[in-house]
C-alpha positions as CSV (number, residue, x, y, z in Angstrom):
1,X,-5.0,-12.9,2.1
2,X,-6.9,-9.6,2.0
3,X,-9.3,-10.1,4.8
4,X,-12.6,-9.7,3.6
5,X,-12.6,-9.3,-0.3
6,X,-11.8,-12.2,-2.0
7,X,-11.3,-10.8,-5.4
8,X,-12.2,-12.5,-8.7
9,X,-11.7,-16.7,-9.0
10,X,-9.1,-15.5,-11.3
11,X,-7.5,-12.6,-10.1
12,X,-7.3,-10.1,-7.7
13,X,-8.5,-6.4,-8.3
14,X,-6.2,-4.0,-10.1
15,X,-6.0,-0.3,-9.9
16,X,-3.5,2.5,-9.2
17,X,-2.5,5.8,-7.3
18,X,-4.6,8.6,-8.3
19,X,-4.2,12.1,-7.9
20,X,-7.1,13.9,-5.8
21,X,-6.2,17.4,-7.6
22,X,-9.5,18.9,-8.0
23,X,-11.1,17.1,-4.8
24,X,-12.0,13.8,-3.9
25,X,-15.3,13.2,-6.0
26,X,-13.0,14.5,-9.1
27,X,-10.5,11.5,-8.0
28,X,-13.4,9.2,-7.8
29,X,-14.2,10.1,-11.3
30,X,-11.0,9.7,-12.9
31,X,-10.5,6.1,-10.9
32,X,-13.4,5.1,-12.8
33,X,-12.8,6.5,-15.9
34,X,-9.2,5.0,-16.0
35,X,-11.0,1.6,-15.3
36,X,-9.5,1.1,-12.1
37,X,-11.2,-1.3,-9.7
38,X,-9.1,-0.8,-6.7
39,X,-7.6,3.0,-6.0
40,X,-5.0,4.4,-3.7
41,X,-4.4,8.5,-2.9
42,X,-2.9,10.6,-0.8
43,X,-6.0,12.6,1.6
44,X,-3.9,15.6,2.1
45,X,-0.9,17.4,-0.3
46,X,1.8,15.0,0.1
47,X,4.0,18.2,0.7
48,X,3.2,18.8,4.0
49,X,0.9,22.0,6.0
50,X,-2.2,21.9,7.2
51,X,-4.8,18.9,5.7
52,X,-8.2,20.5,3.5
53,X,-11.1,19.7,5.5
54,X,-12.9,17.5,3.3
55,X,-16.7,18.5,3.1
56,X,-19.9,16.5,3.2
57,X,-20.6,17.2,-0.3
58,X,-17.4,15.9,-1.8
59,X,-17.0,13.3,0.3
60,X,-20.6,12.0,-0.7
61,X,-20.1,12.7,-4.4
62,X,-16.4,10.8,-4.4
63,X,-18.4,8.1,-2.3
64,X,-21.3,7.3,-4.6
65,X,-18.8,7.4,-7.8
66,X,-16.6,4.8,-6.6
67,X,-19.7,2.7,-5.3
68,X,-21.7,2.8,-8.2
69,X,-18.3,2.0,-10.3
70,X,-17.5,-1.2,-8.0
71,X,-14.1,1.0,-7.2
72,X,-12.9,-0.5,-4.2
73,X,-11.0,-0.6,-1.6
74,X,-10.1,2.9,-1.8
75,X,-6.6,3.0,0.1
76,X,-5.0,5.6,1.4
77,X,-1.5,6.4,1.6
78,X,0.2,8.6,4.5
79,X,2.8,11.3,3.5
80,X,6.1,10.7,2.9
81,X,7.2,13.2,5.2
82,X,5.8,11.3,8.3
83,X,8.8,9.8,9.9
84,X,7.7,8.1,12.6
85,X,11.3,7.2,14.0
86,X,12.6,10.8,13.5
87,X,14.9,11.7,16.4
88,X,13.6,15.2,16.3
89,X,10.8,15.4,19.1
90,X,8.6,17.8,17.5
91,X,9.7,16.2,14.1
92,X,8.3,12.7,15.4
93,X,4.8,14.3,16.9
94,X,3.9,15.6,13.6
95,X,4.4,12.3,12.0
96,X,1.9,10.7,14.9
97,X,-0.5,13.5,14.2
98,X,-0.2,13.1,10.1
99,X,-1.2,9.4,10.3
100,X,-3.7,9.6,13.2
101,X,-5.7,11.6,11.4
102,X,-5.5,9.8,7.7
103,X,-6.8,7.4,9.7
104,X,-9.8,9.8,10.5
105,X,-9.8,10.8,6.9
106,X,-10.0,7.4,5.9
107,X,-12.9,6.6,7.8
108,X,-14.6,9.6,6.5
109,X,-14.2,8.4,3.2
110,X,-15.1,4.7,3.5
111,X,-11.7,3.6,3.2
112,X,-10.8,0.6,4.9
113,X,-7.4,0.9,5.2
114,X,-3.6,3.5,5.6
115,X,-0.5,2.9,4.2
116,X,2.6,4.1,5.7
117,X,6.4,3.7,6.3
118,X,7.7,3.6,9.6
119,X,10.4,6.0,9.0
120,X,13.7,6.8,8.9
121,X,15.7,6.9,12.4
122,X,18.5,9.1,13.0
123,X,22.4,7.4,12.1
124,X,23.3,6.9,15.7
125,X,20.3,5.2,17.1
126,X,20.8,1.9,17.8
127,X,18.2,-0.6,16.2
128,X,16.4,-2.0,19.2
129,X,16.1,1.2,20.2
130,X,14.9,2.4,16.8
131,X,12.3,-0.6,17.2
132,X,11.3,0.5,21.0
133,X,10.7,4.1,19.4
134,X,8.7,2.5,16.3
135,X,6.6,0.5,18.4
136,X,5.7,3.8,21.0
137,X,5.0,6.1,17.7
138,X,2.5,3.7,16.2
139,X,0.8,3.0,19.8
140,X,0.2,6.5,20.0
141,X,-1.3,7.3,16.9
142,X,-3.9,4.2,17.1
143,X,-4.5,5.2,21.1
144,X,-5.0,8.8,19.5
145,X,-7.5,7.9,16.9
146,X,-9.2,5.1,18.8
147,X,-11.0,2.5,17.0
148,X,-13.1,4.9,14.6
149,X,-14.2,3.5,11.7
150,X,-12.7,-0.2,11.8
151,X,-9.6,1.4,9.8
152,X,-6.8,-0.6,9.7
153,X,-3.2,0.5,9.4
154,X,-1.0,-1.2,7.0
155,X,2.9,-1.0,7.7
156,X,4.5,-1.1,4.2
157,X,8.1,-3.1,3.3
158,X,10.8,-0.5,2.5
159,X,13.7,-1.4,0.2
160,X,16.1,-0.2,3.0
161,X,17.7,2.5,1.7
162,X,18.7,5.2,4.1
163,X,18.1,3.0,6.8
164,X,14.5,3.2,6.4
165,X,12.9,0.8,8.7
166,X,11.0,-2.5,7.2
167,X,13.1,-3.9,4.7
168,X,13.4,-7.2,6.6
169,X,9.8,-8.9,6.5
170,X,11.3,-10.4,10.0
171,X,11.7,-6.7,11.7
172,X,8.6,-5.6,10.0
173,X,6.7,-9.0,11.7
174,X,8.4,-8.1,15.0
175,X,7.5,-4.3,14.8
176,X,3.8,-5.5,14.2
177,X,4.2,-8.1,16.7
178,X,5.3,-5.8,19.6
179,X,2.1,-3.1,18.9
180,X,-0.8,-5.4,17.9
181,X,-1.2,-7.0,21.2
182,X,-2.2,-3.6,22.6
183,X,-4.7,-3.2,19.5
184,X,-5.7,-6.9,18.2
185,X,-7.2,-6.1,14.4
186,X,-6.0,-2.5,13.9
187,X,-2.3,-3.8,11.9
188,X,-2.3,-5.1,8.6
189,X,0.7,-5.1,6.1
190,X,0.9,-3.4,2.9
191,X,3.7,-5.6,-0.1
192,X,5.6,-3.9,-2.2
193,X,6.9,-5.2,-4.7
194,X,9.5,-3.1,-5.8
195,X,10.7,-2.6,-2.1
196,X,11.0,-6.4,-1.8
197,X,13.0,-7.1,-4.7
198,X,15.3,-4.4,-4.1
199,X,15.7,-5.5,-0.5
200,X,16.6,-8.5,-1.2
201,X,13.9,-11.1,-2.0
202,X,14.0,-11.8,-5.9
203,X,10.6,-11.2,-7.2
204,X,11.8,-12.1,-10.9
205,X,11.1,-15.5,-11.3
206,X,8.4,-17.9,-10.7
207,X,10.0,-19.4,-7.3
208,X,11.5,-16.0,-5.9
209,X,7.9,-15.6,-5.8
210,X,6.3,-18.8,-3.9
211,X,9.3,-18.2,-1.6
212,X,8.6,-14.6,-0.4
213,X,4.5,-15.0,-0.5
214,X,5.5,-18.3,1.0
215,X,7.5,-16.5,3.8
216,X,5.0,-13.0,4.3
217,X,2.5,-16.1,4.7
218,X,4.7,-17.5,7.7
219,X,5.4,-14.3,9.4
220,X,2.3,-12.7,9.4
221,X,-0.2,-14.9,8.2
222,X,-2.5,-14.6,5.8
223,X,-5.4,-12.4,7.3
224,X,-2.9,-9.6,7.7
225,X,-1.7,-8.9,4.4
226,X,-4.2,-6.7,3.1
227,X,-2.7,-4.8,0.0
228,X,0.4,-5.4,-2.8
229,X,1.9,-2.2,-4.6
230,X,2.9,-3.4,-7.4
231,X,5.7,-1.7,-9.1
232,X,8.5,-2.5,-11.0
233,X,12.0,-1.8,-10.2
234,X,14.5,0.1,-11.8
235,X,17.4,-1.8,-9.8
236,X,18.7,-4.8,-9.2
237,X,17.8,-7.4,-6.7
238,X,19.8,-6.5,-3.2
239,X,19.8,-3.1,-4.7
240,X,18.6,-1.4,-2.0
241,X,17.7,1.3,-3.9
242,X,14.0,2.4,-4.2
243,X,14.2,2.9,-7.8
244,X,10.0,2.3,-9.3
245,X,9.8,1.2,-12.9
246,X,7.1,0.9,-15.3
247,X,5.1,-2.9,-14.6
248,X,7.2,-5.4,-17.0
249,X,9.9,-3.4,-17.5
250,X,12.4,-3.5,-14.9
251,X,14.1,-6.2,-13.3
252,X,11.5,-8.0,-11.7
253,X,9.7,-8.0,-15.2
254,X,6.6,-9.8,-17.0
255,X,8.0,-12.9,-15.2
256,X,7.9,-11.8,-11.8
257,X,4.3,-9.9,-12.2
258,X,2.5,-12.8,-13.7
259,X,3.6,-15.2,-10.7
260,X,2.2,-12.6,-8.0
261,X,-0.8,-11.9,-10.4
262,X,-1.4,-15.6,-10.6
263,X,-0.6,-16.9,-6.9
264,X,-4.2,-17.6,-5.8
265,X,-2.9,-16.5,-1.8
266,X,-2.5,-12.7,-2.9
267,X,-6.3,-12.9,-4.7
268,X,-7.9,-11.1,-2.4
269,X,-5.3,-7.8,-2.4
270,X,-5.5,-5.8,-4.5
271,X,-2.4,-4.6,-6.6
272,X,-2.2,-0.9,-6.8
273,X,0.3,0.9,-9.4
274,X,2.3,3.7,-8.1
275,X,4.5,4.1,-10.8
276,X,6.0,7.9,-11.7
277,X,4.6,10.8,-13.2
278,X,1.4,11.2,-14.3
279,X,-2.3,9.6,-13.8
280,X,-1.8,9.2,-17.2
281,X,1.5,7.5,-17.2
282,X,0.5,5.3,-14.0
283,X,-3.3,3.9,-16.7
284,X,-0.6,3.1,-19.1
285,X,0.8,0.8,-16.5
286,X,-2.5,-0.6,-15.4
287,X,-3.0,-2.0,-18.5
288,X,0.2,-3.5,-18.7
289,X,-1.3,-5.1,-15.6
290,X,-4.8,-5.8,-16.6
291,X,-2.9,-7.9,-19.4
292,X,-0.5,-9.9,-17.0
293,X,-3.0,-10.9,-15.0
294,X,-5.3,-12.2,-18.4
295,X,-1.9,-13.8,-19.5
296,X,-1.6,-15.3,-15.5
297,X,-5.0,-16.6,-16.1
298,X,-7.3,-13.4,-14.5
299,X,-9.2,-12.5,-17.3
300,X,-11.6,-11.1,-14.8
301,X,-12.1,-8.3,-12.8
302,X,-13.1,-8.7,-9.4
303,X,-16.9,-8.0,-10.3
304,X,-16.7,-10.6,-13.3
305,X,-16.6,-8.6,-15.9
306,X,-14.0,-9.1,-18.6
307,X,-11.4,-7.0,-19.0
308,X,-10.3,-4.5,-21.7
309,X,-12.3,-1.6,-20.9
């Protein structure tokens, strides 16, 4: 898994969602200076309006941090806003427009990949029809932004609460399924962890593990599965409540983390944080993390350095 970085022998790269207050090259800094070796953001206010041009200058600068701190990948993640399932017409094009050009942004920045949900469709659409209308959203945002930049799109697992779409790793294979023939190499999927336990698919112990890698593995093999969120629920398994929780402290717990940090098939994602609150809050988790994986047996980081920085 991971298609093209094969992490460390002994683990896979860890980082964590990091806020690009400031601009991008003062992102880049704090990524490194947090110790991160993987980093997801947001390109634009995840609030909606008009996206910041990004200049050559801070693109450049946040580029040459990251590089010379062996940052990498950077990831970004699309809005939450973007419903690309809303019934709303106008509602819908926005979404298509949000994600076809954080695709553009991403290539800017050297990012090799975009998160995003599919969306949320209206109460009285029926679900093949919901599907049909997922599958014509994302065809037009990758026919919109072309093949720029090699980036690839990664649909993210939901938890499936108000009916957002992807919950099942079966619909979300299908969804892929129905758009990648029209665009070989431009889908990917993004795990979260979090989402899956809460949808459904116990993530707590050892086997709940090998049984859902075992299954994303099956569904949509393992060049596809490109990135793991790795966040710890507040709910219950079957919850279907998207509830985050500090890493090792929710219901999933230390268990849970050091089977997915020590299943040599998910060594080449990496596992991103995106716990609440703060970049502050969010390091305090990445260590939690950097320890699971030692305790897993990655005592590495993806360059070979030991950890415990």
């Amino acid at each position: 898994m991971g298609g093209g970085d094969s992490g460390s022998s002994l683990g896979p790269r860890l980082g964590m969602h990091v806020s690009i207050s400031g601009g991008m090259d003062r992102m880049a800094e704090r990524a490194r200076d947090y110790g991160c070796e993987a980093v997801q953001i947001f390109s634009r206010s995840p609030r909606g309006g008009k996206a910041r041009a990004l200049s050559a200058e801070e693109v450049a600068g946040a580029r040459s941090v990251l590089e010379a701190a062996d940052v990498r990948p950077l990831v970004v993640h699309t809005p939450y806003f973007a419903n690309l399932v809303a019934g709303d017409k106008d509602l819908r094009r926005y979404a298509v427009e949000t994600v076809a050009e954080d695709l553009h942004r991403a290539s800017e920045l050297g990012s090799p990949y975009v998160v995003t949900h599919v969306g949320r469709p209206a109460p009285d659409l029926h679900p093949e029809a919901a599907r049909e209308l997922a599958a014509e959203s994302l065809s037009s945002v990758l026919r919109a932004q072309g093949g720029t930049g090699g980036v690839i799109l990664l649909l993210e697992n939901t938890a499936g609460s108000e009916r957002e779409m992807g919950a099942s790793l079966e619909d979300l294979a299908g969804l892929l399924g129905r758009v990648e023939a029209g665009f070989p190499g431009r889908l990917g999927v993004c795990l979260d962890t979090c989402h899956a336990h809460a949808a459904g698919y116990d993530l707590s112990r050892p086997a709940g593990v090998r049984r859902f890698i075992d299954l994303a593995l099956e569904l949509f093999g393992p060049e596809r599965v490109r990135v793991v969120h790795a966040n710890d629920s507040l709910a219950a398994a079957g919850s279907r409540l998207d509830r985050h929780a500090p890493v090792g402290a929710g219901t999933i717990g230390e268990s849970g983390f050091r089977a997915l940090l020590g299943d040599p098939r998910l060594r080449g994602c990496p596992f991103l944080v995106e716990t609440p609150g703060t970049d502050e809050e969010r390091a305090r988790d990445l260590e939690r993390l950097r320890r699971l994986r030692q305790a897993a047996g990655g005592g590495e980081t993806a360059g070979g350095e030991e950890t415990g920085r």
